[in-house]
GUTORVO-828596 format. One line per field, with one value per residue (C-alpha): residue in one letter; x, y, z. Coordinates in nm, 3 decimals, decimal comma. Example, Ala and Ser with C-alpha at 12.3 -4.5 7.8 and 13.67 -1.06 7.14 Angstrom:
! residues 2
r	c(a	s)
c1	c(1,230	1,367)
c2	c(-0,450	-0,106)
c3	c(0,780	0,714)
***
This chain:
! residues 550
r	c(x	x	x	x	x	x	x	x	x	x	x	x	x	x	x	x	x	x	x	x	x	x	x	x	x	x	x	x	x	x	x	x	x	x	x	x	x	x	x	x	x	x	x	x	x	x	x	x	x	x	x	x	x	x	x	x	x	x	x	x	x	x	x	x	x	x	x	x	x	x	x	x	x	x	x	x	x	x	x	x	x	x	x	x	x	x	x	x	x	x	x	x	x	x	x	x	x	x	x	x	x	x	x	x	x	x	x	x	x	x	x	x	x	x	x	x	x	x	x	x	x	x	x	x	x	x	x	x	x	x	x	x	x	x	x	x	x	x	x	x	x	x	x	x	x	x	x	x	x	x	x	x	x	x	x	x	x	x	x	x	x	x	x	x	x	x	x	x	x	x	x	x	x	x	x	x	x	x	x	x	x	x	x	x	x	x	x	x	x	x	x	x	x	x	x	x	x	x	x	x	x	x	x	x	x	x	x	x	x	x	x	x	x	x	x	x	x	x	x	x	x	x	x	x	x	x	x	x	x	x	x	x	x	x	x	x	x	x	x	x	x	x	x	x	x	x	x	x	x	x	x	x	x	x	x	x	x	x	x	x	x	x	x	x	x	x	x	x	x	x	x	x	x	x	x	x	x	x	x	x	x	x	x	x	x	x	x	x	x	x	x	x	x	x	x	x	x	x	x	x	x	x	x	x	x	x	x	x	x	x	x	x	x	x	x	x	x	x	x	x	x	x	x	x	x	x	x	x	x	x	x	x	x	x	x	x	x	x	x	x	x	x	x	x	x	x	x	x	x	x	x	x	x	x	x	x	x	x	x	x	x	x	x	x	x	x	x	x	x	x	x	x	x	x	x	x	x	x	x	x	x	x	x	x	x	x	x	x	x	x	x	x	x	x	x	x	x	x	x	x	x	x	x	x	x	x	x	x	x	x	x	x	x	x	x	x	x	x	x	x	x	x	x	x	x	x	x	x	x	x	x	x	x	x	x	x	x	x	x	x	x	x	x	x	x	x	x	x	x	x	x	x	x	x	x	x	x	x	x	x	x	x	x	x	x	x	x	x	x	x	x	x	x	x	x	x	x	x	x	x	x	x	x	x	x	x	x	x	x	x	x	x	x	x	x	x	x	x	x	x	x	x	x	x	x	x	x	x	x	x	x	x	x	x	x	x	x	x	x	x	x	x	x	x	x	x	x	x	x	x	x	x	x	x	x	x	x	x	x	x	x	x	x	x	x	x	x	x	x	x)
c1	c(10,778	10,457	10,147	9,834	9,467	9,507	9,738	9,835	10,033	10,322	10,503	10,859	10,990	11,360	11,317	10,925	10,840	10,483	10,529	10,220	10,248	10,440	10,289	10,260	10,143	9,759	9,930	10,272	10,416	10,651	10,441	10,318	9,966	9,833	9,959	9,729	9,443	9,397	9,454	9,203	8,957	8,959	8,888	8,530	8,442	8,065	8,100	7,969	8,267	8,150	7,803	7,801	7,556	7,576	7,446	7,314	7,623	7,716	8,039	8,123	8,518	8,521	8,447	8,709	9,008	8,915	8,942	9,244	9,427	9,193	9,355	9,704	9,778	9,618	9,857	10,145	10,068	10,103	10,461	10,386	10,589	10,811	11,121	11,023	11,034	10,719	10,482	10,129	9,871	9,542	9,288	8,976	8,623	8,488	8,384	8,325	8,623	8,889	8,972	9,055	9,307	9,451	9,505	9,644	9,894	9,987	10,011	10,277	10,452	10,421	10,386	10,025	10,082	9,664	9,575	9,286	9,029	8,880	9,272	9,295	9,607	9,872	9,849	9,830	10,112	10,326	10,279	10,284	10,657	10,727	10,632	10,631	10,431	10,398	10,039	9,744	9,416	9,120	8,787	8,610	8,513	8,896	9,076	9,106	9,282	9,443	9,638	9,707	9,880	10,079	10,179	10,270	10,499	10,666	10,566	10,405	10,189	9,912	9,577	9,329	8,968	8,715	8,317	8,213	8,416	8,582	8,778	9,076	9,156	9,197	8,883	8,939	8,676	8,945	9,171	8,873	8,816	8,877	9,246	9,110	9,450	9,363	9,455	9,761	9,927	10,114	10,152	10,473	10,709	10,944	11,235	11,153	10,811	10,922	11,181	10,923	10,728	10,344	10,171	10,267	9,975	9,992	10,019	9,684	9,826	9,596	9,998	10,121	10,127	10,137	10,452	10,429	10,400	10,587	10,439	10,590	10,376	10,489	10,374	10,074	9,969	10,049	9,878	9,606	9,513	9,550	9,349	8,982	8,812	8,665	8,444	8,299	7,914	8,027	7,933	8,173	8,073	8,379	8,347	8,727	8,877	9,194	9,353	9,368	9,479	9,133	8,960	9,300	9,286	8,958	8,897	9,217	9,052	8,733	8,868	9,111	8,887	8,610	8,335	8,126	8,201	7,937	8,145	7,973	8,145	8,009	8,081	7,979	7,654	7,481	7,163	7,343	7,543	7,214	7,034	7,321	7,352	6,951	6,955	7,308	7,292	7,597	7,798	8,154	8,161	8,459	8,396	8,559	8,412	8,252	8,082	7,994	7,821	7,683	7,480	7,391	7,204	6,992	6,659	6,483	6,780	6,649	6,749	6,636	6,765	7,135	6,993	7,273	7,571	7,842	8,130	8,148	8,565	8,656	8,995	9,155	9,032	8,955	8,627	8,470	8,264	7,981	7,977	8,069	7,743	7,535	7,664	7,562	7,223	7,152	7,326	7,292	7,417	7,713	8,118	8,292	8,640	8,854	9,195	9,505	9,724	9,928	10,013	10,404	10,310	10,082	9,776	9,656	9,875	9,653	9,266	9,015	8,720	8,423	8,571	8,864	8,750	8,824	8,713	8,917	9,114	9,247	9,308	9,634	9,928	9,850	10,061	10,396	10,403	10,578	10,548	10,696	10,655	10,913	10,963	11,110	11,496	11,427	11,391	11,156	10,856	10,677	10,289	10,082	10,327	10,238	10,511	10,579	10,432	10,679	10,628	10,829	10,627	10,830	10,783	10,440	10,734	10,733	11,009	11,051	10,850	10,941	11,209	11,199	11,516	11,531	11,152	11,190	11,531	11,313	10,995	11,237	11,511	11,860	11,647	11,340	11,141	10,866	10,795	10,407	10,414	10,124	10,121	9,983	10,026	9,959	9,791	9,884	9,627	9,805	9,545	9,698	9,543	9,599	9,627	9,678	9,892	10,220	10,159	9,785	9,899	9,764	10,032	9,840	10,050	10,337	10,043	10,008	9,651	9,478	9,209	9,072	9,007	8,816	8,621	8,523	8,369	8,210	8,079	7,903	7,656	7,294	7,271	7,628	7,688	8,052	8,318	8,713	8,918	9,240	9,485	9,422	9,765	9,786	10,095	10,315	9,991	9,743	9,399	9,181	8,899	8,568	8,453	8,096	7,829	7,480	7,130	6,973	6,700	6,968	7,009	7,384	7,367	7,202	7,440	7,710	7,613	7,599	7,893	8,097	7,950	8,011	8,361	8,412	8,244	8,445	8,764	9,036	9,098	9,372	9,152	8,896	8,766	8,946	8,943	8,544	8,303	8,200	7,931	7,955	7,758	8,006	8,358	8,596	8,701	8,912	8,654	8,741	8,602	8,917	8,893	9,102	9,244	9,473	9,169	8,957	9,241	9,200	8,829	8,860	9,175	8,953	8,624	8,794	8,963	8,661	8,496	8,789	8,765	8,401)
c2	c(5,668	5,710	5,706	5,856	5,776	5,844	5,618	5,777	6,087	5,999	6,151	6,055	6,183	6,237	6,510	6,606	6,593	6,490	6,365	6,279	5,955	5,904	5,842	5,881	6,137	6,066	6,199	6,242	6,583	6,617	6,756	7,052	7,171	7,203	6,896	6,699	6,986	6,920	6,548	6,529	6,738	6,507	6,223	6,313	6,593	6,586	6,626	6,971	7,146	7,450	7,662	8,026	8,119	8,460	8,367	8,007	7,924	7,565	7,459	7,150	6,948	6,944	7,284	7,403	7,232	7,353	7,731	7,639	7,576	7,851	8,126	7,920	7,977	8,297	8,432	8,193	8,399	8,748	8,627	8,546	8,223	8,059	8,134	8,513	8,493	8,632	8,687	8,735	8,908	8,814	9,083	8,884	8,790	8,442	8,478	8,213	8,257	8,289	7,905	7,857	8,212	8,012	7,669	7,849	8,030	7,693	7,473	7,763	7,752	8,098	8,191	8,384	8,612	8,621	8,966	9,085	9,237	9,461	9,614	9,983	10,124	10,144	9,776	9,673	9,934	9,751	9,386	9,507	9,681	9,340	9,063	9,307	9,127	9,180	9,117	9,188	9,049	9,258	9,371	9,608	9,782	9,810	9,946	10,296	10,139	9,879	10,211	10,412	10,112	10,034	10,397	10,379	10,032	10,189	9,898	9,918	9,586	9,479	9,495	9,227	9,275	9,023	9,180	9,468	9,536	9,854	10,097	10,092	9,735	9,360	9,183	8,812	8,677	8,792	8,523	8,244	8,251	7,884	7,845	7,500	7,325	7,271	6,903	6,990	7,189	6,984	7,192	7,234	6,957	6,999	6,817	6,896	7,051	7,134	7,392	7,571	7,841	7,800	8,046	8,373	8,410	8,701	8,645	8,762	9,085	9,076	9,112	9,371	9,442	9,129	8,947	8,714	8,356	8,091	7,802	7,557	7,298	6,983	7,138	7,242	6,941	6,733	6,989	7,035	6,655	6,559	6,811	6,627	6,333	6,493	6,277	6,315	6,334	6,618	7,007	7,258	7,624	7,848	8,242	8,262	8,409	8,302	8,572	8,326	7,978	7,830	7,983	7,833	7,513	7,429	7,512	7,248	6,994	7,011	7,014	6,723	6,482	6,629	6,748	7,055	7,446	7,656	8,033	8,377	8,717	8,777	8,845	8,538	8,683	8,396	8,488	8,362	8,118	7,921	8,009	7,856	7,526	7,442	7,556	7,347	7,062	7,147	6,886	7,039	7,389	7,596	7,877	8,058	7,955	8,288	8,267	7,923	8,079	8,303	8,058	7,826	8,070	8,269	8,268	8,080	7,781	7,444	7,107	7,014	7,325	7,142	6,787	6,784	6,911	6,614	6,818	7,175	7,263	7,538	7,681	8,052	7,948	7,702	7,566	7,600	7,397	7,590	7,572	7,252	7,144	7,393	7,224	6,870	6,972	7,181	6,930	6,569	6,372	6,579	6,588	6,951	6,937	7,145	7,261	7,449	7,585	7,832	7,947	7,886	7,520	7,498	7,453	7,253	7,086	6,942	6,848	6,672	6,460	6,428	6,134	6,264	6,630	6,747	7,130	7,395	7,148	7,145	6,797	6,528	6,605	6,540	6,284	6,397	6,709	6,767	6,951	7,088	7,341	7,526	7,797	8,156	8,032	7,742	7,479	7,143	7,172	6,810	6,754	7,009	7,286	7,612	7,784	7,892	7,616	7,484	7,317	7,118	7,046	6,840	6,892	7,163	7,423	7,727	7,866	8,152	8,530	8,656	8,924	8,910	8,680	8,895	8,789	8,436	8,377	8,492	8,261	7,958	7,825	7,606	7,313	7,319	7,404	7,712	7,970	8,034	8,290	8,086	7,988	7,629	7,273	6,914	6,724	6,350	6,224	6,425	6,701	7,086	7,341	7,698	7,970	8,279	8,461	8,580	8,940	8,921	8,793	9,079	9,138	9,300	9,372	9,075	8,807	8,709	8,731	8,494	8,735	8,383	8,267	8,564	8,561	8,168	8,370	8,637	8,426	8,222	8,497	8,467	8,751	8,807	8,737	8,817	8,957	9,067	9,105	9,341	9,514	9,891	10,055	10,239	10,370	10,025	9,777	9,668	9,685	9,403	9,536	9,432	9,461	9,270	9,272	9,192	9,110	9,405	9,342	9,328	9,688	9,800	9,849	9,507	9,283	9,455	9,394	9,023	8,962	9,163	8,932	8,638	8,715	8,781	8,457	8,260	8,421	8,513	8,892	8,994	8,852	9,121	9,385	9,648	9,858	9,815	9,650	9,819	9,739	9,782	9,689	9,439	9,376	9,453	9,100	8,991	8,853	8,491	8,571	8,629	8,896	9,199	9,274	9,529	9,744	9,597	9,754	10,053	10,085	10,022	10,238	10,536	10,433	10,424	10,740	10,913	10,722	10,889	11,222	11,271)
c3	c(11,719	11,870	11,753	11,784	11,760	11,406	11,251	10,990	11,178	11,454	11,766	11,705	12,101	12,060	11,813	11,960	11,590	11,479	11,108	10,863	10,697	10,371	10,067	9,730	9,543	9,335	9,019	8,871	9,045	8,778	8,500	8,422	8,592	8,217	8,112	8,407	8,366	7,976	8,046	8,301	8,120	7,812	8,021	8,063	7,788	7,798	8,198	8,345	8,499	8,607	8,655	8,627	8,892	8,784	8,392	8,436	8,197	8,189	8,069	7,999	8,056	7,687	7,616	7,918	7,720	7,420	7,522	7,737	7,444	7,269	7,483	7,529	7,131	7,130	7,380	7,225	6,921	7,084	7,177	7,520	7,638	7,912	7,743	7,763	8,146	8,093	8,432	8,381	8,676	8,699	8,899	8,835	9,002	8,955	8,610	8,309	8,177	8,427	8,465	8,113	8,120	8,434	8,297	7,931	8,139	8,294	7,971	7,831	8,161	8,226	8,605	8,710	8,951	9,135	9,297	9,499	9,275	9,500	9,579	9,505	9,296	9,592	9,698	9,367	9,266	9,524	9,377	9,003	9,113	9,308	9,026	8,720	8,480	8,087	8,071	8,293	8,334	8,514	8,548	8,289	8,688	8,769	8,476	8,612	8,937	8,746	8,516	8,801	8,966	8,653	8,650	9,030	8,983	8,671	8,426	8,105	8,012	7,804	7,962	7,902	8,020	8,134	8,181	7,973	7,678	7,693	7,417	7,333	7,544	7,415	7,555	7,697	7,448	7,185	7,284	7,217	6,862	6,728	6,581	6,362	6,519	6,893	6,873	6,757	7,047	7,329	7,689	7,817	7,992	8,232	8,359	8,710	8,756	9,151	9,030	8,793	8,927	8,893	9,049	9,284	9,539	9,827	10,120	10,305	10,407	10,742	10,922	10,709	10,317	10,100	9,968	9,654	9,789	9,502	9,452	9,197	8,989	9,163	9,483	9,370	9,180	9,542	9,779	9,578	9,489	9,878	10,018	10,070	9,938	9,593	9,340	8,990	9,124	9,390	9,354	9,506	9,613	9,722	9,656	9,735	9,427	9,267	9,502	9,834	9,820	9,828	9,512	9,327	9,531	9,489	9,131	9,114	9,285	9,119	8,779	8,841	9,023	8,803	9,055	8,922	9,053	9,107	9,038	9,131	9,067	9,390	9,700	9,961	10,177	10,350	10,143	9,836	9,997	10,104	9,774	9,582	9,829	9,806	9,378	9,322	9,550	9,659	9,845	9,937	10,074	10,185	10,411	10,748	11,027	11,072	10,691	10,848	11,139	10,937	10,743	10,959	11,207	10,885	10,948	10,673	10,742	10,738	10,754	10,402	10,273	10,358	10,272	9,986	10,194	10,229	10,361	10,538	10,475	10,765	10,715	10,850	11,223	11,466	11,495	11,840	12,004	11,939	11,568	11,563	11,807	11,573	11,245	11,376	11,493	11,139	10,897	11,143	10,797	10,706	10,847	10,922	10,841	11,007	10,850	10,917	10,674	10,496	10,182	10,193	10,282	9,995	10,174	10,470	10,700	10,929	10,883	11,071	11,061	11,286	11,425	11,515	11,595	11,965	12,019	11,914	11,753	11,377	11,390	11,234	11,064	10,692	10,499	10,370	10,619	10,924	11,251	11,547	11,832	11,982	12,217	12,179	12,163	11,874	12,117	12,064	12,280	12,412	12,418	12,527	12,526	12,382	12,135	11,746	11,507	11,278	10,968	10,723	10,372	10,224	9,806	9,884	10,062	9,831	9,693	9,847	9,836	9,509	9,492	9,885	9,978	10,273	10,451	10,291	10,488	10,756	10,676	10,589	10,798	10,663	10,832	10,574	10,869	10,786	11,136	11,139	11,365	11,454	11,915	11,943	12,102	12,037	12,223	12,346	12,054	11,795	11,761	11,651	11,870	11,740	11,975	11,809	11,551	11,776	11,671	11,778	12,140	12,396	12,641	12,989	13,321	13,183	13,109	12,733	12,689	12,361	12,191	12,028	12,358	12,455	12,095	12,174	12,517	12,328	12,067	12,352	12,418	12,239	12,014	11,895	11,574	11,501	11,718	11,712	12,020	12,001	12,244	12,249	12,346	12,621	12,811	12,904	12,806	12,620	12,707	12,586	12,356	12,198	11,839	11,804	11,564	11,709	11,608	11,556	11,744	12,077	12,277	12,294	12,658	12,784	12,543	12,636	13,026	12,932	12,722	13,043	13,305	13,097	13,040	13,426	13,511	13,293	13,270	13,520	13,599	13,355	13,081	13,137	12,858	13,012	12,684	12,666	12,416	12,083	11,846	11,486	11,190	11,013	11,089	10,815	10,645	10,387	10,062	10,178	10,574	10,730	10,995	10,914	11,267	11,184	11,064	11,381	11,589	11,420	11,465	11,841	11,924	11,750	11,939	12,266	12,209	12,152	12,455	12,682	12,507	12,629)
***
């Protein structure tokens, strides 16, 4: 086995597998997630958990067990319960009282099933048909899509509403009345915690329409608690909602290590985002690396306004160069951590430090994990071969899309071994480099053409703020195409001059914007900052149409 600059990853060269180190898990995996939230929580009771940044509501550890077990015996009482095979859907914004719906379902051992809040009825039709839950949680703002969904899936299910109450609907605050027996009631146990489903998270749906992601509790509880160095005194900001990985991940890790969570019902802008850091003293953030951009090039930035910020978490993309040069020369005493992941592995599977970062890198092989990249036909590719990334995740591999056996056979081989559909290599040091998503790969006159390479160009050029590169289809090719967002102060015409010539100078001729450039006022994005590229595609396919047309 080699090993790397890192020690704690190594290159074993028979099998051309990289493989994390082992070791053991921070806390039990086989329990239930409520058993180590409530246990954890009444370790520190007079502790601040979480900040409503919305309200100025402070809750403290105490007071978050307490209505965990508040709403846990409320819904126990309804007839709700494990035994059941009761599912429960939450459709929720970052409000007060979402953790403690969360952790309740978790101490009955009842799986939560997270949508997207701002989904409209089909897409959350076509989960609600998939996962068919008994009880639903949403918005006061989304009951009217929330109905026409159930009506679409064919279910009938209570509807519980957090915000506004509304007539004629249960109100979450109904399930927090004091019972005057909270120390009696004991959260479920389970013989093995890694064969009980947790949670059911979608996939991102920026490939195609969303699948239910299972995750059990034991591989939750050991993804979660080895994601990042977490402590009591730390403050986390994430505007991820329990829909994607991260908003359930992080309000995890802060609640087990017991950090405090700053929560908004909002949407991330980098007006809030900065408002929230210098207000908070925030120290861990988790953004994309284009919400990261974002913020660190606003206008009334400075350094003191970051003087709190201990760690910058990147995840959905690679960090460039760029952003990681800005980040050091905006916040000189802080570490950007770059990580790759996916939800089927339970999180990240690679991560790295500022000592170890290398650009466009997503740095080591995390403990427990293992990887491998291999070419169209299966085969084991050495160092610094592009082809598929593989991953094996040891106890943190899901358990399959629910009531899809069909795309999980497909996600999950005999082997153990998950297929990305992520191109990448490793390098000699043990550094992941991610290309590109297979299906993104532009294929021009036979060459397979990286639109993250081109975006890294793009991205170069003074006055672009965000950009998306996509194939526009044309008879037997694609055409590579442009989709940037500028300062508005820039003229279409002269950027577009400059980010041309740039690309030209830098890039060889088949990498060329054939299919043009085209300037738009934001680029659609998922609420966590991942670019939608499906609807980018869409944008420029109709753009250059009409650019033909005239």
């Amino acid at each position: 086995m080699r090993s790397p600059r890192n020690v704690t990853a190594f290159y074993d060269p028979t099998n051309r597998i990289w493989r994390g180190a082992r070791t053991s898990p921070v806390y039990n995996p086989n329990q239930s997630l409520g058993e180590l939230v409530l246990n954890r929580l009444a370790q520190t009771p007079t502790s601040i958990a979480q900040v409503s940044a919305d309200s100025g509501a402070e809750v403290s550890c105490g007071e978050l067990r307490l209505r965990t077990i508040r709403v846990a015996q409320a819904l126990a009482g309804l007839g709700y319960s494990r035994d059941r095979a009761d599912i429960i859907a939450m459709a929720v914004r970052n409000g007060e009282h979402v953790a403690p719906t969360l952790f309740a379902c978790f101490a009955l051992g009842i799986p939560v099933n997270t949508l997207d809040a701002t989904f409209k009825r089909d897409d959350l039709g076509h989960m609600l048909a998939t996962v068919r839950p008994t009880l639903v949680f949403c918005d006061q703002e989304t009951i009217e899509e929330m109905s026409a969904a159930m009506e679409i899936a064919g279910i009938r299910a209570r509807v519980v509403v957090f915000g506004k109450r509304v007539e004629g609907f249960m109100h979450v605050e109904d399930l927090l009345v004091p019972t005057g027996v909270e120390e009696e009631f004991v959260p479920v146990h389970f013989e093995d915690a890694s064969k009980e489903l947790a949670i059911i998270l979608c996939s991102s749906g920026t490939t195609g329409r969303s699948k239910g992601v299972s995750l059990s509790h034991s591989a939750s509880i050991v993804s979660v608690t080895g994601l990042n160095n977490c402590y009591p005194n730390d403050v986390i900001l994430c505007f991820s909602s329990l829909y994607w990985y991260s908003g359930f991940a992080f309000l995890l890790l802060g609640t087990i290590f017991g950090a405090k969570r700053i929560i908004t019902r909002e949407p991330y802008t980098p007006d809030l985002a900065l408002d929230f850091i210098n207000q908070y003293r925030v120290t861990i953030t988790f953004f994309s690396p284009a919400t990261t951009y974002q913020l660190l090039k606003h206008p009334q930035l400075h350094q003191s306004t970051l003087a709190s910020l201990r760690v910058s978490i990147c995840g959905g993309a690679s960090i460039s160069g760029d952003l990681k040069q800005l980040f050091e020369r905006t916040v000189p005493h802080g570490e950007m951590c770059a990580l790759y992941g996916l939800s089927e592995a339970a999180g990240a599977v690679t991560s790295s430090e500022n000592s170890t970062y290398k650009q466009g890198s997503s740095g080591f092989v995390k403990p427990n994990y293992e990887l491998k990249i291999v070419d169209d036909a299966g085969n084991p590719l050495d160092i610094d071969q592009e082809g598929e990334i593989l991953v094996r995740a040891g106890l943190c591999t899901f358990m399959g899309y629910y009531g899809n056996s069909e795309a999980t056979a497909e996600m999950l081989d005999s082997d153990g071994w998950l297929h990305t559909g992520d191109i990448g290599r490793v390098d000699e040091d043990g550094l992941l480099y991610v290309v590109d998503r297979k299906k993104d790969i532009i294929k021009y006159n036979g060459y397979q053409i990286s639109p993250t390479e081109l975006e890294t160009v793009i991205q170069s050029v003074p006055g672009v703020i965000n950009v998306c590169v996509t194939g526009v289809p044309v008879p037997g090719n694609d055409l590579p195409a442009a989709l940037v967002v500028k300062r508005n102060d820039e003229a279409n015409a002269e950027i577009e001059t400059v980010i041309v010539e740039t690309v030209r100078a830098r890039l060889g001729d088949y990498k060329q914007l054939r299919g043009g450039v085209y300037f738009v006022k934001e680029l659609p994005m998922t609420p966590s900052g991942k670019i939608l590229r499906r609807s980018c595609r869409d944008i420029l396919v109709t753009m250059y149409n009409k650019e033909k047309a005239r």
